[in-house]
C-alpha positions as CSV (number, residue, x, y, z in Angstrom):
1,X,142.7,68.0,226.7
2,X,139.5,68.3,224.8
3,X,139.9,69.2,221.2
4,X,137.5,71.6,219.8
5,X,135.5,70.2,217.2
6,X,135.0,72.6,214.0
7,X,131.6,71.6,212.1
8,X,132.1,71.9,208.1
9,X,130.1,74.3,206.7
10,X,129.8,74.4,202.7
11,X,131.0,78.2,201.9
12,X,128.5,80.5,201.4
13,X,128.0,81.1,197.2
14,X,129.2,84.4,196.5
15,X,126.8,87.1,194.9
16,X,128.5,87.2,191.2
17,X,128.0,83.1,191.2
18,X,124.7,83.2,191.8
19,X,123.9,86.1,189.6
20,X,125.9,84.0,186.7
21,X,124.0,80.6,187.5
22,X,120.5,82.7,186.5
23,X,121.8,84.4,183.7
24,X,123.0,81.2,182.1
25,X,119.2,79.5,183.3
26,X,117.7,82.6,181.5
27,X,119.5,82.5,178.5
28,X,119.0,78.9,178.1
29,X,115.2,79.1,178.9
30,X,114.7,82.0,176.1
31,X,116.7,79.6,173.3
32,X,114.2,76.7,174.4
33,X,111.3,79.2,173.6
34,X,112.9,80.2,170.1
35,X,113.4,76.2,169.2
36,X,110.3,75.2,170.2
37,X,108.3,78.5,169.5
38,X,106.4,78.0,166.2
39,X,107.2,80.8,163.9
40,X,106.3,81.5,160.6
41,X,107.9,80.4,157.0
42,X,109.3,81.3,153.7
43,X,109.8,78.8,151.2
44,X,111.3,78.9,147.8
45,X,111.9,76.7,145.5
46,X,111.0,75.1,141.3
47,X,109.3,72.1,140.5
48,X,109.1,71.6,136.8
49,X,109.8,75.1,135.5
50,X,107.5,76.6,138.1
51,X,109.0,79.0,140.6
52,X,106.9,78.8,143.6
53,X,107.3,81.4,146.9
54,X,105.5,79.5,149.9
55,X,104.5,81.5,153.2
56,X,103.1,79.7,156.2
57,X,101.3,81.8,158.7
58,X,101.5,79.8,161.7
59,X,98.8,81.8,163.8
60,X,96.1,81.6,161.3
61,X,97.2,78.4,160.0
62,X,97.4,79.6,156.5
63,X,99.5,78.9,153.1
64,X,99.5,81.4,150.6
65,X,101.8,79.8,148.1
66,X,102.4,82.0,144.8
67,X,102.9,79.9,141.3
68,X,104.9,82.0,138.8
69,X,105.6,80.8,134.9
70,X,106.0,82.7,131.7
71,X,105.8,86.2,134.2
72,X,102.1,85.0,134.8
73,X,101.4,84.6,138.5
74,X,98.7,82.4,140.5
75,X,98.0,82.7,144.1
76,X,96.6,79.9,146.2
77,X,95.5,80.3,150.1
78,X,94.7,77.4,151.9
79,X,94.2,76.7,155.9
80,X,96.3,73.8,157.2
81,X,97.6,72.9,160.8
82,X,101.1,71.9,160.2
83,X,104.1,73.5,158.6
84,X,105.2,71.6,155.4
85,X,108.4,72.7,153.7
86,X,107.7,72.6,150.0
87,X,104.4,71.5,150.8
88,X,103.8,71.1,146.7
89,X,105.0,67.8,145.5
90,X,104.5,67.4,141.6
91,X,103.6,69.4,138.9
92,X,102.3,67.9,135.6
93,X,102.2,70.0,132.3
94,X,99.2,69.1,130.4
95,X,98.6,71.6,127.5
96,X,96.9,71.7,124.2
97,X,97.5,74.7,121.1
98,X,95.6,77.7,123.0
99,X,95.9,76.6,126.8
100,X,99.0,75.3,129.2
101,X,97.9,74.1,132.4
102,X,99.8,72.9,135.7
103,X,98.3,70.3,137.3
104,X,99.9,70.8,141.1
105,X,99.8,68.0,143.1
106,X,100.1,67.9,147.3
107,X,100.2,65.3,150.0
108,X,98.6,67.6,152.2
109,X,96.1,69.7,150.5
110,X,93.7,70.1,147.1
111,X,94.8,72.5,145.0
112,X,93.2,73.9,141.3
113,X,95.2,73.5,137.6
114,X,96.9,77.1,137.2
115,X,96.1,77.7,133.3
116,X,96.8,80.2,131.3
117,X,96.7,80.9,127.2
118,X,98.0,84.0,125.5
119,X,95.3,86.8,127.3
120,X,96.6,85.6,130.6
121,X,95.3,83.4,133.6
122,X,92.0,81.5,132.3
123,X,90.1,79.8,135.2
124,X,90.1,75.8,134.2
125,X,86.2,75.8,134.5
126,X,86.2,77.3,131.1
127,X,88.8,75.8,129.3
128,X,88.6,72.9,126.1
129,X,86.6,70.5,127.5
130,X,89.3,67.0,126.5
131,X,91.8,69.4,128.6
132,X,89.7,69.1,131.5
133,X,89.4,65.5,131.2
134,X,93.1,65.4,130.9
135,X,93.1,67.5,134.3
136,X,90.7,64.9,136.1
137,X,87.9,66.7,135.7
138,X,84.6,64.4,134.6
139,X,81.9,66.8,133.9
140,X,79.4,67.4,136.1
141,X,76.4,65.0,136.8
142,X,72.6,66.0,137.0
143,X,69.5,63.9,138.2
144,X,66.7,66.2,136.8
145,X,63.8,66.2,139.7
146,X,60.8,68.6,139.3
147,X,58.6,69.6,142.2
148,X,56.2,72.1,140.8
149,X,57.8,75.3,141.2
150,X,61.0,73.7,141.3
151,X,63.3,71.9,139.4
152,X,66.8,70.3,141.4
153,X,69.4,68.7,139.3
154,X,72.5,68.6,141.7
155,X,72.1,68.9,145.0
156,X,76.0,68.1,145.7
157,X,74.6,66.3,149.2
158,X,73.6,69.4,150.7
159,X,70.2,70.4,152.2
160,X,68.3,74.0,151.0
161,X,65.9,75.8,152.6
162,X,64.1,78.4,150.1
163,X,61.7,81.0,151.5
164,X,58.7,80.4,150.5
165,X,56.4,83.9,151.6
166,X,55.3,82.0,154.7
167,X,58.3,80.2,155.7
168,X,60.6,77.5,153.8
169,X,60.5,75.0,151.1
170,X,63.2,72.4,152.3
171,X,64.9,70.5,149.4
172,X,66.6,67.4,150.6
173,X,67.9,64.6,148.4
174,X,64.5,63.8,146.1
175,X,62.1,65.3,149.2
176,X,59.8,68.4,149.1
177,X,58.8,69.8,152.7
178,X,56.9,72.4,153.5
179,X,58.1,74.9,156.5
180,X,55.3,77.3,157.9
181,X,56.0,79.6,160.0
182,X,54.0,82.3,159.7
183,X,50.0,82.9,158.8
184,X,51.0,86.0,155.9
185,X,53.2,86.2,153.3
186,X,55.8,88.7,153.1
187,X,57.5,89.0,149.7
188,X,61.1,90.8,150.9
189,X,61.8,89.3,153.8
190,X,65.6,90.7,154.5
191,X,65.8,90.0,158.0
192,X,66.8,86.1,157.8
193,X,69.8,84.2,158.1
194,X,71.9,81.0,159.5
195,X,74.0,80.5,161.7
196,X,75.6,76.9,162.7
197,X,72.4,74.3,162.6
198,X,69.9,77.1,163.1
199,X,68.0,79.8,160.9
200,X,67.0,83.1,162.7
201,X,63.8,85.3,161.1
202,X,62.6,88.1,162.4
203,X,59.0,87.8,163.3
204,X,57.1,88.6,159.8
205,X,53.4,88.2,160.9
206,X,53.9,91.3,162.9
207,X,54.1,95.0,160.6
208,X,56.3,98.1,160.9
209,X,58.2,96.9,164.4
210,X,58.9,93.2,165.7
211,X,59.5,91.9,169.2
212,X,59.7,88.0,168.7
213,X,62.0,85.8,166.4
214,X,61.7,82.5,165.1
215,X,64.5,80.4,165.4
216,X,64.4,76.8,163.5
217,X,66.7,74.2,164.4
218,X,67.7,72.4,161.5
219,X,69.2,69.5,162.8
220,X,66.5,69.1,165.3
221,X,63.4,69.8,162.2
222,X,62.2,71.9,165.3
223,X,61.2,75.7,165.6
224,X,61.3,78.1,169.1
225,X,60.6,81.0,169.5
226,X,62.2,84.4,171.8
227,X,61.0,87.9,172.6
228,X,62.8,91.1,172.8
229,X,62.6,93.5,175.7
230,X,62.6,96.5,173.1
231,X,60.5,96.6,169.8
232,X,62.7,96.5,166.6
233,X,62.1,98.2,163.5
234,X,61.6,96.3,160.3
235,X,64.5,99.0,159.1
236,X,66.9,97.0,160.2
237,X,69.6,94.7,158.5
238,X,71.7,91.6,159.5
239,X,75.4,92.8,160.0
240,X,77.1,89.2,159.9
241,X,78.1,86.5,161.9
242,X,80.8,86.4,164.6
243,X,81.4,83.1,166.3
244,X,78.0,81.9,167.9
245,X,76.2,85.3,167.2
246,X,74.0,87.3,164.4
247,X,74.8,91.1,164.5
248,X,71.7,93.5,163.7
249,X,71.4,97.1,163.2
250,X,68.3,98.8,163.9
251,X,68.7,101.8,161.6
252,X,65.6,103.1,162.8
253,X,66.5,103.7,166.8
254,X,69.9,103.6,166.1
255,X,70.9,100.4,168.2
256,X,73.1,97.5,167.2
257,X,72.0,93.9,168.9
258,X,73.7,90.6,169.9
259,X,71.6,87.5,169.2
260,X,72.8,84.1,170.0
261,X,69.7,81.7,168.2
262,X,71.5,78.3,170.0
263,X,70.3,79.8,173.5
264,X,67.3,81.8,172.1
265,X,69.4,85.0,173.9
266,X,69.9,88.6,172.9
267,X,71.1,91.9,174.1
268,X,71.4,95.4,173.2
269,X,75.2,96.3,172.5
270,X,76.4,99.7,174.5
271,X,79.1,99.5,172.3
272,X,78.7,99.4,168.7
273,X,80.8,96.8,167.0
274,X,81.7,96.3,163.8
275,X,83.7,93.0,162.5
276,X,87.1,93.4,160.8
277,X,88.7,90.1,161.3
278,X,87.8,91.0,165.1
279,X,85.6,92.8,166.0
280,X,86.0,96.7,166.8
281,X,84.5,99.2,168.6
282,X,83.0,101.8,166.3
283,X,79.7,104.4,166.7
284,X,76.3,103.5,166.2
285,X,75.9,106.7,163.4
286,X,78.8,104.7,161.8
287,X,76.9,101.8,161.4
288,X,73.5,103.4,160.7
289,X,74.7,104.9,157.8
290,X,77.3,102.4,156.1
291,X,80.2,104.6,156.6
292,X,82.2,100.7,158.3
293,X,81.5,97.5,156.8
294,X,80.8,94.1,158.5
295,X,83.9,92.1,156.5
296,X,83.9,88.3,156.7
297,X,87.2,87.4,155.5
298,X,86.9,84.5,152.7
299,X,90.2,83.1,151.3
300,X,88.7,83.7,147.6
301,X,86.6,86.8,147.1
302,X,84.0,86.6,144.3
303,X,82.2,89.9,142.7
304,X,80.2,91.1,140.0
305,X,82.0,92.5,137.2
306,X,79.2,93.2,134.1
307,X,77.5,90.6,135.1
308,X,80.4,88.5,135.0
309,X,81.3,86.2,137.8
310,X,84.8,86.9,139.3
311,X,87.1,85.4,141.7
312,X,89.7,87.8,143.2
313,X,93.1,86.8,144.4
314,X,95.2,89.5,146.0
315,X,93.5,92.5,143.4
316,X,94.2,89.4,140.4
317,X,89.9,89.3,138.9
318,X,89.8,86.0,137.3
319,X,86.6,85.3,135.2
320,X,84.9,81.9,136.1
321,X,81.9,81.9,134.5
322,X,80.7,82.7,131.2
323,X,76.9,82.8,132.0
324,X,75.6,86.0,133.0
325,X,75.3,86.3,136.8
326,X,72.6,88.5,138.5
327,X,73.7,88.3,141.9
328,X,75.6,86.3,144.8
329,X,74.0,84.5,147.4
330,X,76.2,82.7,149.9
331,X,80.1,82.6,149.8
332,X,82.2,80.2,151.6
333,X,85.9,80.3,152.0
334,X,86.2,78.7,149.0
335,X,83.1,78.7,146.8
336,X,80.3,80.6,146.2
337,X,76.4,80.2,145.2
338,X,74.9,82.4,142.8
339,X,72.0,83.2,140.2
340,X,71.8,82.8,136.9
341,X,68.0,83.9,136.0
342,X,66.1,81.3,138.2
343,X,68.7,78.7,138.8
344,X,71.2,78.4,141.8
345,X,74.4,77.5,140.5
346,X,77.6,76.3,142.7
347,X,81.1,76.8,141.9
348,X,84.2,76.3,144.0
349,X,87.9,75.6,142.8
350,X,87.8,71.5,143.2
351,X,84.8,71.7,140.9
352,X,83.5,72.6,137.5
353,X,80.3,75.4,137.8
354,X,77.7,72.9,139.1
355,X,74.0,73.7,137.9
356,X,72.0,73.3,141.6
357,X,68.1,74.0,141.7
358,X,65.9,76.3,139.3
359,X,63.4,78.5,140.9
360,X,60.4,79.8,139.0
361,X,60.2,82.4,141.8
362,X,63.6,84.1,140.9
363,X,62.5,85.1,137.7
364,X,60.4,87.8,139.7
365,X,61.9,88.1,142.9
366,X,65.7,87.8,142.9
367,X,65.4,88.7,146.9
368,X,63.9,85.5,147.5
369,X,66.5,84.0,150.4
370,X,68.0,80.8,150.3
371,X,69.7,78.6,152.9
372,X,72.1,76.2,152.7
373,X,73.1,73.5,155.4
C-alpha cells in the first residue's frame, strides 16, 4: 500500500504576531529618527569666573551664547554649521584701573573682548588704547590716496561704487573709474541698489515715470539693460532683497514688483509681499503707506541714538563710536558702514572703527548712494 505523502507547510503567522513584529519595527524606526535627528542645544557651563548659557539653533545654524560677570551680561550670535558643546575654549582677563575685559577664545569661531568698567558694558573700540594692544588689537592702518573729489585711506580690500549724478565713480585699490550711465544728472537718485555681483538703477534719463533699468554687472565691468511692460513711477522705493530678487513698491499706482537683475526679468506681484524672515502675504495699501516693514534680519542691529552710533543686542544699546554719526549706509550681519560728515567709516566687531573714503559730495548731499562689493 501506497503511503500518502503530507507536504510541510510552515504555519501560517498568526494576526497578533504580525501586528507585534511592526510595532517593534515602528518603534525602533522612530528612536533611529530621535538619535540621529539633529535637535537643538543648551549648554551651561564657567570658564574663568564667567558663567556662560550657550543655545544652538540647529535649523538656522545659529549660537547665541550669553557671557554673564559681575551681573553684567553680553550676548554674542554667530552662524556655524556644527554643534559644539562648550564651543568657548579660554578666557583671558586682561584689565587695567577703569576697564576689565575677557578676551574669549574659540576653536570654531571669532568672537569680540566683552569689557566693561563701572557704567556698564563699554564696546572695546573705545577703550585705553595699551588695553587694546593687550587685546590684539594693532590700530588701524591708512594709505592716504587723493583723487580730486576724493580721498581713500582704507579700503579694507573691498571695491566702492559712489554715484556720481550720471552713474558711478568705482574706487578700487589705488584706481579711479569713471561709470556713465546716463546723459543727465540726477542729484537724489533713490531708486538704486545691489544685489549679488550686480547693481540695479532705475532709468534716470527718463522724468516723472520709467520703463527701462540699468543693470551693471560688476564682476563682468559690463552694463544691460531691460524694459518694463508697465510704466513706473519715480514714487517708488526699493523694499529689500529676498534671495535673487529686488522688491519695489510703486506708491504711485499702488503695485509691488519682482525684479531678478541676474536674468534682466521682472513681474508684477498679484500678491503683495512683505519680508519678515520669509516672506508674507500682506495688501498693497499696507505697503503703500508703511503700515509693514521690509525687515532683513542682521545678527547685530546698529541705530542712531543722538547721533551716536549703537549696536543692539537683544534691546542691550551699546555705544561704539564716539564720533558723531549722520546716518547709516549699508549693514551686514555683522558690521555696518556709515557717515561721519563726508567720510565713510567701517566698523564690525573683529575690528577697531576703520576710517574708509572721504567724500567732498557728502558734505551737501548725504543721499549720495554708495555700493560696496
Amino acid at each position: 500500500m501506497k503511503r500518502n505523502k503530507r507536504r510541510f507547510r510552515f504555519p501560517k503567522p498568526k494576526k497578533k504576531t504580525i501586528f507585534l513584529f511592526f510595532f517593534l519595527l515602528l518603534i525602533i524606526i522612530l528612536l533611529l529618527i530621535k538619535t540621529f535627528k539633529p535637535v537643538n542645544h543648551f549648554d551651561k557651563y564657567t570658564i574663568n569666573g564667567y558663567k556662560i548659557e550657550q543655545k544652538y539653533y540647529y535649523k538656522k545654524s545659529l549660537y547665541v551664547i550669553n557671557v554673564t560677570k559681575d551681573h553684567k551680561t553680553y550676548t554674542y550670535k554667530r552662524y556655524y554649521k556644527k554643534y559644539k558643546k562648550n564651543i568657548i575654549n579660554k578666557i583671558d582677563i586682561i584689565k587695567d584701573d577703569v576697564t576689565d575685559c575677557a578676551r574669549i577664545k574659540s576653536d570654531s569661531i571669532n568672537l569680540e573682548p566683552f569689557c566693561y568698567n563701572s557704567d556698564g558694558i563699554v564696546n572695546h573700540n573705545l577703550i585705553n588704547f595699551d588695553l587694546q594692544l593687550q587685546l590684539g588689537y594693532k590700530g588701524v592702518n591708512e594709505e592716504v590716496n587723493k583723487h580730486q573729489k576724493i580721498t581713500t585711506y582704507n579700503l579694507m580690500n573691498k571695491t566702492y561704487y559712489l554715484w556720481n549724478y550720471h552713474g558711478f565713480t568705482k574706487i578700487h585699490n589705488k584706481n579711479v573709474f569713471d561709470i556713465r550711465l546716463f546723459k543727465n544728472d540726477t542729484y537724489d537718485a533713490e531708486l538704486i541698489t545691489k544685489i549679488d555681483d550686480y547693481i540695479l538703477v532705475a532709468n534716470y534719463d527718463q522724468n516723472y515715470y520709467f520703463n527701462k533699468f540699468i543693470v551693471y554687472n560688476m564682476k563682468k565691468n559690463k552694463d544691460d539693460e531691460f524694459k518694463t511692460t508697465k510704466d513706473i513711477s519715480f514714487n517708488s522705493e526699493i523694499l529689500g532683497n529676498y534671495k535673487k530678487s529686488v522688491y519695489l513698491i510703486d506708491k504711485k499706482h499702488e503695485r509691488e514688483y519682482e525684479i531678478v537683475p541676474e536674468y534682466l526679468k521682472i513681474r508684477l506681484l498679484k500678491k503683495p509681499v512683505y519680508l519678515d524672515q520669509e516672506l508674507r502675504d500682506t495688501k498693497i495699501k499696507k505697503l503703500v503707506n508703511n503700515e509693514v516693514t521690509w525687515n532683513n534680519y542682521y545678527l547685530i542691529n546698529y541705530q542712531i541714538i543722538d547721533n551716536k552710533l549703537y549696536m543692539t543686542y537683544d534691546k542691550t544699546n551699546i555705544l561704539v563710536s564716539n564720533n558723531s554719526v549722520d546716518k547709516i549706509m549699508y549693514q551686514t550681519d555683522l558690521g555696518v558702514y556709515y557717515i561721519v560728515n563726508d567720510t565713510l567709516y567701517y566698523y564690525d566687531p573683529d575690528h577697531l572703527e576703520t576710517r574708509i573714503l572721504q567724500y567732498n559730495e557728502w558734505q551737501f548731499n548725504k543721499n549720495i548712494k554708495i555700493i560696496i562689493y
